[in-house]
N, C-alpha and C positions, 0 to 999 in steps of 0.2 A: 846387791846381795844375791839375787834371784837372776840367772841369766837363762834365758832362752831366743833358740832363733828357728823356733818351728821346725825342727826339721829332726826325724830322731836318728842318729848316727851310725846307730845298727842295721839300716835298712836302707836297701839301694834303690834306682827309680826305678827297678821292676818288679819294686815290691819284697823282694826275697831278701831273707838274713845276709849280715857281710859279718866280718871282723875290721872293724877301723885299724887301717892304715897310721901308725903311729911313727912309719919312718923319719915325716919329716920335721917331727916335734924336735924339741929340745929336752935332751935330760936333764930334770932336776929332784930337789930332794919333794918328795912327797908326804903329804901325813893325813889319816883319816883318821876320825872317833865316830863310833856309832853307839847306839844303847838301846838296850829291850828288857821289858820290865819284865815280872814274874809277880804276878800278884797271888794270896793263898788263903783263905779263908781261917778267920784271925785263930781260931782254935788248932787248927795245921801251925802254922806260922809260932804260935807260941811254944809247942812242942818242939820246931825244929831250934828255936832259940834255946829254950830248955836243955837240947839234945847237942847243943852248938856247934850246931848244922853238921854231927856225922849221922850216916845212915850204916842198916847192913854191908852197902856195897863201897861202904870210906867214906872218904872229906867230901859233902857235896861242892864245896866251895874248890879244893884241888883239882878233883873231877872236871868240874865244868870249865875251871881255866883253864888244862891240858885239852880238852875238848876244844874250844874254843881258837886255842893257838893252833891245833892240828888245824882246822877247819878253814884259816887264815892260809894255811898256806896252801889247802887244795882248790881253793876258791875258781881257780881256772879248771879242774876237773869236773868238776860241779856246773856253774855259770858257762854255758855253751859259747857263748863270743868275748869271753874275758878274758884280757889277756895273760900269759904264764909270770909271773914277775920273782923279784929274788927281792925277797922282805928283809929288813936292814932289822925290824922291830916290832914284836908284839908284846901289845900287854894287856892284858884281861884282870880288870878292877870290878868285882862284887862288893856292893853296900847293901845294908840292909836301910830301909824303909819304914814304914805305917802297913806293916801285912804285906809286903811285897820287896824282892831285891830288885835290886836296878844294877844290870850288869853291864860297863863300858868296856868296848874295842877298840885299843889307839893300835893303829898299823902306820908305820914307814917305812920308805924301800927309796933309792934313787932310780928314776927310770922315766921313760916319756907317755906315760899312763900314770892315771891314780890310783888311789887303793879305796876307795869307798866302796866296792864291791865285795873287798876282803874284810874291810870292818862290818859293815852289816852282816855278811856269812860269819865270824866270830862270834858276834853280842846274839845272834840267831841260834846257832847251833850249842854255842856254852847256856842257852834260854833252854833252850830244847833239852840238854843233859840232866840242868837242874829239875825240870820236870820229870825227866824217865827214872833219876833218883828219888824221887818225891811220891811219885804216882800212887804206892802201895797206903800211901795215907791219906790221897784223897785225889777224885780228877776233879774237882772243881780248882786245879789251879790254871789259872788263867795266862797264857804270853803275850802279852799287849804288848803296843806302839814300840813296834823298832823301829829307828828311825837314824838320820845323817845325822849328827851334830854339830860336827865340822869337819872343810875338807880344804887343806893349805896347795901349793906347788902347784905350776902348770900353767896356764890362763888364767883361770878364777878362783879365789878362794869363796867359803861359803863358812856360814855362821848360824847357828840358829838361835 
């Protein structure tokens, strides 16, 4: 499940950043999920249920999935040795929780790289939007554990 061979792939033997070399991969289809929670203090959270989740500035829930999808695809402008890729697929799923939403990023794209760098930059930044719409009712909300949850195509798949 867990692969490592010690060695980290962004960094050459003199120490300095590279971009991995992905010419001599094989292209196949790729798919990542990531998720980052958003927890709110249950009196916030109840209101936003109340209010079912619009704010002054629109749909928190619309908001953060356009956020989210943008964010997906600039992942390489952002993440300095990532590479530019042409995403076949985004999709940003908000649930709500116990005081907290749980937002998932599935990204696919066919190509010789994966997109787990796109999915966590998505469930991150759609985390991030939810809060900047949120803010004016409280900062104690919290963006806990983003995290991989799965990542298919390539060499290794990963599960969590």
């Amino acid at each position: 499940m867990k692969k490592s061979n010690n060695t980290l792939s962004h960094i050459n033997k003199a120490g300095n950043p590279q971009m991995v070399d992905v010419s001599e991969k094989m292209t196949t289809v790729r798919t990542a999920t990531a998720q980052s929670a958003v927890q709110f203090p249950p009196e916030v959270f109840k209101q936003l249920v109340q209010d079912d989740f619009l704010s002054s500035k629109g749909s928190i829930f619309a908001t953060a999935i356009i956020a989210g999808t943008m964010a997906a695809k600039r992942t390489a402008d952002l993440i300095p040795l990532c590479h530019p890729l042409s995403l076949s697929k985004i999709k940003i799923e908000i649930e709500k929780g116990n005081n907290l939403l749980l937002i998932k990023a599935t990204i696919k794209c066919e190509g010789k790289t994966g997109v787990e760098m796109e999915a966590l930059t998505a469930a991150s930044v759609a985390a991030l939007t939810v809060y900047d719409m949120c803010k004016a009712l409280s900062h104690d909300i919290i963006i806990a554990e983003t995290r991989l949850l799965e990542k298919k195509g390539g060499k290794s798949d990963f599960a969590k």
